[in-house]
VOBA-1610 file (N, C-alpha, C; in pm, whole numbers, padded with zeros to 5 digits, always signed):
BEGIN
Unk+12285+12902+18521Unk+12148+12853+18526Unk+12085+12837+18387Unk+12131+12963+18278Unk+12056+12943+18166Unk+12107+12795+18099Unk+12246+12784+18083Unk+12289+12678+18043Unk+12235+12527+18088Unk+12195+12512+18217Unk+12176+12414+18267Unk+11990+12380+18194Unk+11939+12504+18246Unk+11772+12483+18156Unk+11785+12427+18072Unk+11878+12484+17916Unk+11862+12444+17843Unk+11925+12298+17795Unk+11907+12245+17886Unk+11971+12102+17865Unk+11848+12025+17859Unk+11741+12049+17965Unk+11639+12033+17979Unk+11524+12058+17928Unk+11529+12178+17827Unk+11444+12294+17789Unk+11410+12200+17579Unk+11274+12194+17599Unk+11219+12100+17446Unk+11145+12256+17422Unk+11102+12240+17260Unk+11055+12352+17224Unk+11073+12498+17223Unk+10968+12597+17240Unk+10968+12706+17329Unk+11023+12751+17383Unk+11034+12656+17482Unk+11159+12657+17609Unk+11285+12676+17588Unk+11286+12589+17471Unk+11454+12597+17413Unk+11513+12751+17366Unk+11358+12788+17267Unk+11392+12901+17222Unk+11420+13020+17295Unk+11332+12987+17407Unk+11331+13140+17498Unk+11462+13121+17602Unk+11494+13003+17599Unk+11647+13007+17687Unk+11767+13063+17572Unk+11729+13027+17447Unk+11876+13064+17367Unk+11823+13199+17349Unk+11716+13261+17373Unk+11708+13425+17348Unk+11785+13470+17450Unk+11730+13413+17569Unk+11833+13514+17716Unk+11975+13453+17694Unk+12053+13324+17673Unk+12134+13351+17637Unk+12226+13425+17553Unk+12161+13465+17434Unk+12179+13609+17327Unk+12206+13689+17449Unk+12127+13747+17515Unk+12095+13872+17604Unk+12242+13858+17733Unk+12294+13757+17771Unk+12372+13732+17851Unk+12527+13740+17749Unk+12494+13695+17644Unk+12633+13738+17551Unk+12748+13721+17637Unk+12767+13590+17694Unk+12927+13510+17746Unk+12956+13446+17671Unk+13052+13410+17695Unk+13153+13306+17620Unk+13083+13172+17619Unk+13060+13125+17704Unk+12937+12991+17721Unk+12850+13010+17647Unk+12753+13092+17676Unk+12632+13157+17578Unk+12643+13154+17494Unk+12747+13226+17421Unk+12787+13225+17228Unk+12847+13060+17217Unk+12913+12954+17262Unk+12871+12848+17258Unk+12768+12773+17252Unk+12682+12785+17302Unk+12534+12731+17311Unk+12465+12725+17221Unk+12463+12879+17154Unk+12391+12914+17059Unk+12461+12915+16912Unk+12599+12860+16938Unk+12632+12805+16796Unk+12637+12649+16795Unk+12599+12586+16901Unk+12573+12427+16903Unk+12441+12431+16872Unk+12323+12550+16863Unk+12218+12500+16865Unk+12215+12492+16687Unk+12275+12582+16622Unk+12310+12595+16521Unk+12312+12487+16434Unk+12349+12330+16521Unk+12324+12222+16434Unk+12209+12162+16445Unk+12059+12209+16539Unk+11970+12162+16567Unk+11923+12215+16441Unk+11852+12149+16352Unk+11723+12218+16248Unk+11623+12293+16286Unk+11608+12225+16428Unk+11449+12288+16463Unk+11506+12451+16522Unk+11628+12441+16557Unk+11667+12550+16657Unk+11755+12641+16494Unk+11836+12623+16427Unk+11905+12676+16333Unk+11878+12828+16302Unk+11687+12834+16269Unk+11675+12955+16218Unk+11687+13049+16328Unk+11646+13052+16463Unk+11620+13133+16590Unk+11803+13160+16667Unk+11909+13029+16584Unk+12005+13006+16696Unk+12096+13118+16595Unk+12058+13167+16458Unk+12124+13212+16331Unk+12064+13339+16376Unk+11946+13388+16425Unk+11901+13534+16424Unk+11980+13606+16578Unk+11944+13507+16651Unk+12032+13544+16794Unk+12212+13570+16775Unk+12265+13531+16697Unk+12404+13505+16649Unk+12428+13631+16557Unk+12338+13670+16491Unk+12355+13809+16414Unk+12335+13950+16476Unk+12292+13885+16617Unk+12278+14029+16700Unk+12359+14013+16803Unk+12469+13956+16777Unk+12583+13908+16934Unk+12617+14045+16946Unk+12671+14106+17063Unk+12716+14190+17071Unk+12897+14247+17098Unk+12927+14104+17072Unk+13065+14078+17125Unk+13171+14087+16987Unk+13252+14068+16995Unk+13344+14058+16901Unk+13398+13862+16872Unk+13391+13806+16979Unk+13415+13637+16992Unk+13314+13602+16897Unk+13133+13632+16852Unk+13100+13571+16740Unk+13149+13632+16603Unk+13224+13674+16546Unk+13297+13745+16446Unk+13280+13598+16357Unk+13421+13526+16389Unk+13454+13391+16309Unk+13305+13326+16301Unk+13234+13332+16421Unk+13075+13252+16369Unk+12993+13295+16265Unk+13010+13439+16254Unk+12892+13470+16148Unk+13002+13457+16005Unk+13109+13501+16037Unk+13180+13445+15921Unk+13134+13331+15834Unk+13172+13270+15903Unk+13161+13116+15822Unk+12956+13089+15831Unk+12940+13096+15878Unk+12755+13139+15844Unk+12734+13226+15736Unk+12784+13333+15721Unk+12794+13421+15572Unk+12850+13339+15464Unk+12951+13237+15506Unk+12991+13165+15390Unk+12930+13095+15343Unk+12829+12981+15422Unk+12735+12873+15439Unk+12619+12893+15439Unk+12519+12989+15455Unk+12382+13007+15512Unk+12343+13035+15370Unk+12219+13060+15366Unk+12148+13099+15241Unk+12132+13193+15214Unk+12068+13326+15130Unk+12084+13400+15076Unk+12054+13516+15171Unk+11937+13462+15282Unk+11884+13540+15361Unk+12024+13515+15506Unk+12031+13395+15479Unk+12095+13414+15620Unk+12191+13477+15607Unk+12286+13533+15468Unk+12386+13488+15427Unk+12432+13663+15408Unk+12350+13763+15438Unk+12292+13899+15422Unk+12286+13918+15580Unk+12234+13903+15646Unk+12209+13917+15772Unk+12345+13896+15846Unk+12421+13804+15812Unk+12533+13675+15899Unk+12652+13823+15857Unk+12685+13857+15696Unk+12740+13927+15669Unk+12748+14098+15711Unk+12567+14164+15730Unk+12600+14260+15813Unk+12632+14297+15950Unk+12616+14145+16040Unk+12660+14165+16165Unk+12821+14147+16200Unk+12884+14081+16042Unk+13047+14065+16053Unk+13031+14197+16025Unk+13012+14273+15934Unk+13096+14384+15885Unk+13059+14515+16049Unk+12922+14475+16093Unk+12918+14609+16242Unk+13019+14559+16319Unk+13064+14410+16354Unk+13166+14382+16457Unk+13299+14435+16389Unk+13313+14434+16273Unk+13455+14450+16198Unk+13489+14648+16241Unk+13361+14695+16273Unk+13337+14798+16282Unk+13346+14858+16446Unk+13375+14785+16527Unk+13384+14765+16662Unk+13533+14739+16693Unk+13606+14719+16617Unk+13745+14683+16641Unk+13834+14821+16662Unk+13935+14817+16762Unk+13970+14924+16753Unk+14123+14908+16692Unk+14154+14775+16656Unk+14318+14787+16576Unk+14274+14829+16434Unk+14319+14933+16327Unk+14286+14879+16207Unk+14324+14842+16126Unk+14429+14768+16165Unk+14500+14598+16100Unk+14352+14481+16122Unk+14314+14466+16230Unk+14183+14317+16250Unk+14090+14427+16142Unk+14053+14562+16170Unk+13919+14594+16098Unk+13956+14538+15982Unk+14095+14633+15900Unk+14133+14577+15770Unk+14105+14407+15693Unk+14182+14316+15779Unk+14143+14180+15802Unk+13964+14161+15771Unk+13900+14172+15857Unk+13782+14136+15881Unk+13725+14204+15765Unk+13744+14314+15711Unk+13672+14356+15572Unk+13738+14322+15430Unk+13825+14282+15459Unk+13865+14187+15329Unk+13826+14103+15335Unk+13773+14002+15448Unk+13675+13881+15409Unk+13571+13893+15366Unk+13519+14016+15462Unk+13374+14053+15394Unk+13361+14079+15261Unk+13428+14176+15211Unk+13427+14203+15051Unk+13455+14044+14969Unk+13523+13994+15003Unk+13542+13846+14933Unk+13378+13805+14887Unk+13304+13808+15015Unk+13190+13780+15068Unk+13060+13817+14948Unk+13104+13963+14965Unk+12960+14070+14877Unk+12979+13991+14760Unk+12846+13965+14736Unk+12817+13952+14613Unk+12729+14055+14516Unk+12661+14077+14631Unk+12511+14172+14570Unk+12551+14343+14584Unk+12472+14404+14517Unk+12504+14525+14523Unk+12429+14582+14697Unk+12379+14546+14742Unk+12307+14565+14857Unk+12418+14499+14992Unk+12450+14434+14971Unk+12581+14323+15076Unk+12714+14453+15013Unk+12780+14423+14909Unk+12901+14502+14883Unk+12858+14683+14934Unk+12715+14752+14943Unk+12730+14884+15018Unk+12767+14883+15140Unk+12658+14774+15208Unk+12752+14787+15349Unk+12905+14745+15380Unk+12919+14647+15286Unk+13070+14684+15321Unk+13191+14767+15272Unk+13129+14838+15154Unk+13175+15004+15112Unk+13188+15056+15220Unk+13055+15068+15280Unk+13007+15180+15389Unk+13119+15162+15517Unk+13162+15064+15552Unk+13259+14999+15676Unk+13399+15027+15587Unk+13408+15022+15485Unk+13570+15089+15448Unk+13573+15258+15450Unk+13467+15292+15385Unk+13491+15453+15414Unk+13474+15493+15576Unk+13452+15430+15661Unk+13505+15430+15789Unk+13629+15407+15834Unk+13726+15357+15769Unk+13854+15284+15780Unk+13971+15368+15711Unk+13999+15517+15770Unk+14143+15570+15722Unk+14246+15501+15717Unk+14252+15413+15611Unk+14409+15358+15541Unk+14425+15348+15447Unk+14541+15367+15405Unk+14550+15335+15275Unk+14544+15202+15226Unk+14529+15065+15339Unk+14430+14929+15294Unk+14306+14956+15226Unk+14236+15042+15300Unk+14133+15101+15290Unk+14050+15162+15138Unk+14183+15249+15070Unk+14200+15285+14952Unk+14211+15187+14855Unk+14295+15082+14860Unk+14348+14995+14810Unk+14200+14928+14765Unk+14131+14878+14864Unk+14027+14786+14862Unk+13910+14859+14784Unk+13905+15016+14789Unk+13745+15097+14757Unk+13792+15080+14627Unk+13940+15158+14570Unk+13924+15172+14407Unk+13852+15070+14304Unk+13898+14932+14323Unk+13859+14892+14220Unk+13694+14876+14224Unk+13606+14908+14293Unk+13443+14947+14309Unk+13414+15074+14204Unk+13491+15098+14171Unk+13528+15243+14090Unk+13451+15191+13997Unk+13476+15084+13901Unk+13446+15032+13770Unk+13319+14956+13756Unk+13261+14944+13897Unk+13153+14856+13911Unk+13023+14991+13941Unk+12949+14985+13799Unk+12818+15079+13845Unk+12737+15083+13921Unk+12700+14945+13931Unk+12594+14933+14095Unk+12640+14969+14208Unk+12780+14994+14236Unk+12802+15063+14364Unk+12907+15182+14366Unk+12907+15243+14276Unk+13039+15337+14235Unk+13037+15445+14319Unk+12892+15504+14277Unk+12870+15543+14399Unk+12925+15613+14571Unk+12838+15442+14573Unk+12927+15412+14759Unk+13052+15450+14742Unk+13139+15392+14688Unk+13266+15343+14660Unk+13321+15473+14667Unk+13262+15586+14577Unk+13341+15698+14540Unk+13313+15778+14650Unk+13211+15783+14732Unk+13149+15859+14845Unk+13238+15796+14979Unk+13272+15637+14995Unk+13368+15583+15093Unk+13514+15613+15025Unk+13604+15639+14937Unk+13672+15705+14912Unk+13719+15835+14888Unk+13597+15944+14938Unk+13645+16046+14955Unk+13630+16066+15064Unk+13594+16010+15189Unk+13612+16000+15321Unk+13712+15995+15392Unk+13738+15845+15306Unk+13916+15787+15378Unk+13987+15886+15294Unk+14000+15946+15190Unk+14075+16004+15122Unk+14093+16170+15250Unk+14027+16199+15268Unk+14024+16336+15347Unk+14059+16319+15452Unk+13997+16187+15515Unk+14123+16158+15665Unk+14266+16143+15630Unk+14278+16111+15539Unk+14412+16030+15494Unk+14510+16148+15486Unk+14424+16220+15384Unk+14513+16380+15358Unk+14532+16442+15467Unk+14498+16431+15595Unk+14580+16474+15719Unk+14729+16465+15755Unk+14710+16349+15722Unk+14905+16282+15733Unk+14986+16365+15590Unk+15073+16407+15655Unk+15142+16435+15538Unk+15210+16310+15437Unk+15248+16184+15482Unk+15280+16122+15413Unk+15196+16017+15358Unk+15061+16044+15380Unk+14937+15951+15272Unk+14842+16055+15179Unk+14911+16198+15172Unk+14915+16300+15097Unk+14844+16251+14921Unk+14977+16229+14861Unk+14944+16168+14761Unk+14885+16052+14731Unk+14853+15935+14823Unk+14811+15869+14794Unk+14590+15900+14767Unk+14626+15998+14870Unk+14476+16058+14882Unk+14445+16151+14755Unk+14539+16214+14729Unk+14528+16304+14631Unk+14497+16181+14471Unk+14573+16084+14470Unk+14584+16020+14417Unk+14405+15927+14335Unk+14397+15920+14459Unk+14236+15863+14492Unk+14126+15913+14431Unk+14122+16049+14485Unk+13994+16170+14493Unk+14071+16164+14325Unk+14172+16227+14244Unk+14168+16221+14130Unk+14077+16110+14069Unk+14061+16013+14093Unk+14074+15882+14029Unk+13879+15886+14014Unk+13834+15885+14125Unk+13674+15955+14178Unk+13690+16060+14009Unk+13722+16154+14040Unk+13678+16282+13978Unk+13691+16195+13827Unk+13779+16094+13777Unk+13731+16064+13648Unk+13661+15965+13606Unk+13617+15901+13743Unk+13581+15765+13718Unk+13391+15833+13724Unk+13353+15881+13851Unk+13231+15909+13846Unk+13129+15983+13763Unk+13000+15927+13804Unk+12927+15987+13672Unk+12842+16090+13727Unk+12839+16074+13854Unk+12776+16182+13952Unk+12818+16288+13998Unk+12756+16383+13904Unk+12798+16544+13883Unk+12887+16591+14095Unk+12758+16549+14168Unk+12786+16643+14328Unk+12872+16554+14368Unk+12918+16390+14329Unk+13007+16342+14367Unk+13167+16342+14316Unk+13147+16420+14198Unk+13272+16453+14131Unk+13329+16615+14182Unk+13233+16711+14255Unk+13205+16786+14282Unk+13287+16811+14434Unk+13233+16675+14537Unk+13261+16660+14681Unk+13427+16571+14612Unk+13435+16535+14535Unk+13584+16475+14509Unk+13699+16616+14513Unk+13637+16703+14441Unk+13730+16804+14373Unk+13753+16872+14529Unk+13670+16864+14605Unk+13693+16981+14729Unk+13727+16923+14789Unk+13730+16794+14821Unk+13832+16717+14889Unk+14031+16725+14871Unk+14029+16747+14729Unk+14118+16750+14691Unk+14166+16892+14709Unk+14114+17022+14633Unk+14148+17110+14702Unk+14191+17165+14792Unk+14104+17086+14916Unk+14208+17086+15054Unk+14320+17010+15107Unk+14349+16904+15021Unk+14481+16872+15000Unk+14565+16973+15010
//
């Protein structure tokens, strides 16, 4: 029924049908509302509904909207990839899906959240991707705080041992933050 309204539906109408379609979150629905996507008048409302999908099928949409949209959209488009990337339960796709994102960050505000979604991600992909944030001051930080996360899950396995140990060293010389060089060392300790 919503689909059919909005065939019909000018203005208002339009908008408040692509909201309940948001709210219905089908496969049709997330169609709809990325066709409205080429309407101008509809773009900004069909781009805010699309950043709150709740599904994993708009993933590739906000993707390429994070690639394309503007600075605002382009922030928004990007933290709803990195919560879906965060919804995945293989973490080969999470892995995937946050290497685009990081491609993505530009800003120190965009690259935390997607710090923040790797120190969720025990792998040593995971590792791979936080170190080199190491060298970057605006988020070292994050970086060193999402690497001693994955680093302490990691050190569970006996055979990502060293690579964790490896890590948390790397923290302890890279950071400039006394309690974060601090939470590195006791990480490591319990190695």
């Amino acid at each position: 029924p919503l689909l059919s309204a909005r065939a019909n539906a000018k203005g208002e109408t339009e908008v408040a049908v692509l909201r309940a379609l948001g709210r219905a979150a089908t496969p049709a629905a997330l169609a709809a509302v990325v066709e409205a996507m080429g309407d101008d008048a509809l773009k900004s409302e069909a781009a805010r509904i699309l950043t709150n999908w709740p599904t994993a099928d708009a993933a590739p949409h906000l993707l390429a909207l994070a690639r394309t949209g503007d600075a605002g959209t382009k922030g928004d488009s990007l933290r709803a990839y990195v919560r879906l990337a965060g919804q995945e339960e293989s973490v080969d796709a999470k892995v995937t899906m946050l290497n685009s994102a990081t491609e993505l960050a530009n800003t120190p505000q965009e690259k935390w959240i997607v710090l923040s979604a790797w120190g969720q991600t025990p792998s040593a992909k995971s590792l791979e991707a936080l170190l080199p944030h190491l060298d970057d001051e605006a988020v070292q930080n994050e970086a060193a705080a999402a690497i001693i996360g994955v680093a302490a899950e990691l050190g569970k396995n006996e055979g990502a041992k060293k690579d964790a140990a490896d890590a948390l060293q790397r923290v302890i010389e890279t950071a400039k933050d006394d309690a974060i060089r601090a939470r590195a060392q006791t990480a490591l300790n319990s190695l």
